[in-house]
C-alpha angles and dihedrals in degrees: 000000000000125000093218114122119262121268152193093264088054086048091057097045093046093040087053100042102048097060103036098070129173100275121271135181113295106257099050079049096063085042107058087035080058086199129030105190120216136215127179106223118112103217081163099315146006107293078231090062094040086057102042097047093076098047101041121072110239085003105186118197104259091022091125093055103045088055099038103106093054101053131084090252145113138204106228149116120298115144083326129348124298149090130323145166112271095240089063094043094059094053091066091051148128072040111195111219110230088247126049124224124259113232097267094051090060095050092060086042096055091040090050086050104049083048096056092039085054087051102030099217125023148182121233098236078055085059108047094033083064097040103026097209098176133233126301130190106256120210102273090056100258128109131260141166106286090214086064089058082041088056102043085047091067089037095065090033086055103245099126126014118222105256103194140307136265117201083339100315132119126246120194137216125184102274091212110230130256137190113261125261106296082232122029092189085057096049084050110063088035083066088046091060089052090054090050096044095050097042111028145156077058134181105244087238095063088049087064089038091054096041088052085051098054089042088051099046111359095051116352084159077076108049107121093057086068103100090047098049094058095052092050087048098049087050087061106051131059116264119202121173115219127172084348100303120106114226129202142192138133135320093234098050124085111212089201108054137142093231089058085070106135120249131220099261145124125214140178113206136208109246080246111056123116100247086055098029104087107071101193089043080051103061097038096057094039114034101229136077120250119196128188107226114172091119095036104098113268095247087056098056136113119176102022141276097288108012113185115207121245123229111195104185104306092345137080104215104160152341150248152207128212143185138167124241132185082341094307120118112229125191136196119205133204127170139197094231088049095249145051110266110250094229101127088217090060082052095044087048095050095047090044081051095052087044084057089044092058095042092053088042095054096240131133094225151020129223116202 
């Protein structure tokens, strides 16, 4: 191998390689992903399932779901909210809430828990049908069943595990409890590696903003070890500069290898996946800069409601939208040089990706 430094084009390569990798069953791909975040919004369909489909072998959209009972995993807070296997999951509880019940609050807690113990699973409406809670204002100013916040406050405490869905909604079984990790230190750096794993090469300043963000929502019992975690961390991994920005990522791992070599495919990936997630990464990789905008105003966009970016081999060179009508799948393009390339293998792989799409999709055919 060449002596020559590492660089970005190495980064890319190796970014895009590591976690695209050739498609498995569904759970050894969440758990080699560590954390699949989720989003609810369907364009066209769930950011989870438009991560898992390229790394699980036959993906269907709502596959997850649909499965989901029946796999070693929970919904919960990680860096964001999402899935992840059950082993990860125990080493952030018994989490501690930032900020503690009042006495009331934990009376309408016990009493919801011995409910759901006495059912097994339940339904929200069940619960508050039996108990009435009333109605609370809920962060974006509109109104909902207090005994649903009720619910998704236990949920995050640990108190009950989701189960399961129905239509989209949770359903909620007792999660029992267990004793904390015997070192938190150790648990720690355990979820850190998840992160790295997950989200490297990464820029030295996401480590700290993914470890503030496991700190905030995955283990806030745990915030003041944060300082300390990512030293330890950083001391861990292998740190190259390059154009002024220190990158990181694991021991075990080359950035330059022959097995990094791009292929010729196209891919459209979820705002969330691994390889888009990273903003700053992003940028740096890539050389532009991808917003997600479903929640910016429609005269302020872009790139669309809901842009997906486009992987064309080991770069990201533009976007699309897409949306089903009448069973067809249609698809908007944009891109960053103002214009498709005219390679006719770029042609052949987008056709072959919006094929995929409508397989996963569940459609007969594909529009692009």
């Amino acid at each position: 191998m060449s002596s020559r430094a590492i660089d970005l084009d190495d980064l890319r390569r190796y970014a895009v390689s590591r976690t695209l990798f050739t498609p498995t069953t569904l759970p050894k791909a969440i758990t080699r992903l560590g954390f699949v975040q989720a989003d609810p919004i369907r364009a066209p369909a769930r950011a989870q399932d438009l991560t898992l489909r390229h790394r699980v072998a036959g993906y269907r959209a709502g596959d997850l779901e649909r499965r989901y009972p029946r796999l070693a995993i929970e919904e919960d807070f990680f860096v964001n909210y999402g899935f992840l296997p059950r082993e990860t999951h125990a080493l952030m509880h018994p989490r501690q809430a930032p900020q503690a019940w009042p006495a009331e609050r934990r009376r309408q807690a016990d009493a919801v828990l011995a409910f759901v113990r006495e059912h097994g699973r339940v339904h929200p409406r069940d619960v508050d049908a039996h108990f009435a809670h009333g109605k609370v204002k809920n962060w974006f100013g509109g109104s909902s069943n207090a005994t649903t916040q009720l619910l998704d406050a236990m949920h995050y405490r640990g108190l009950v595990r989701v189960a399961g869905r129905d239509g989209g909604v949770r359903l909620y079984a007792v999660r029992e409890p267990h004793a904390p990790p015997p070192s938190p230190d150790a648990a720690l750096d355990a979820l850190v590696d998840v992160i790295v794993r997950k989200y490297a090469p990464l820029p030295s300043a996401s480590l700290g903003q993914l470890v503030s963000a496991l700190a905030k929502y995955g283990a806030p019992q745990w915030l003041a070890r944060r300082a300390a975690v990512v030293g330890r961390a950083r001391a861990q991994l292998v740190q190259a500069r390059i154009d002024g920005v220190d990158w990181l990522w694991p021991l075990d791992e080359r950035a330059r290898s022959a097995r990094h070599a791009p292929t010729d495919t196209v891919r459209l990936l979820a705002p969330f996946d691994p390889v888009v997630w990273d903003r700053r990464r992003f940028e740096l990789l890539w050389g532009w800069a991808y917003r997600f905008e479903a929640y910016t105003p429609a005269p302020q966009r872009v790139r669309g409601y809901y842009a997906l970016p486009l992987l064309w081999r080991d770069r990201v060179i533009g976007w699309a939208n897409l949306s089903q009508r009448g069973g067809v799948l249609d698809a908007q393009f944009g891109y960053v040089a103002g214009q498709a390339p005219r390679d006719a293998l770029f042609r052949r792989a987008l056709d072959d990706e919006m094929q995929r799409m409508a397989e996963f999709l569940g459609n007969a055919g594909a529009d692009s």
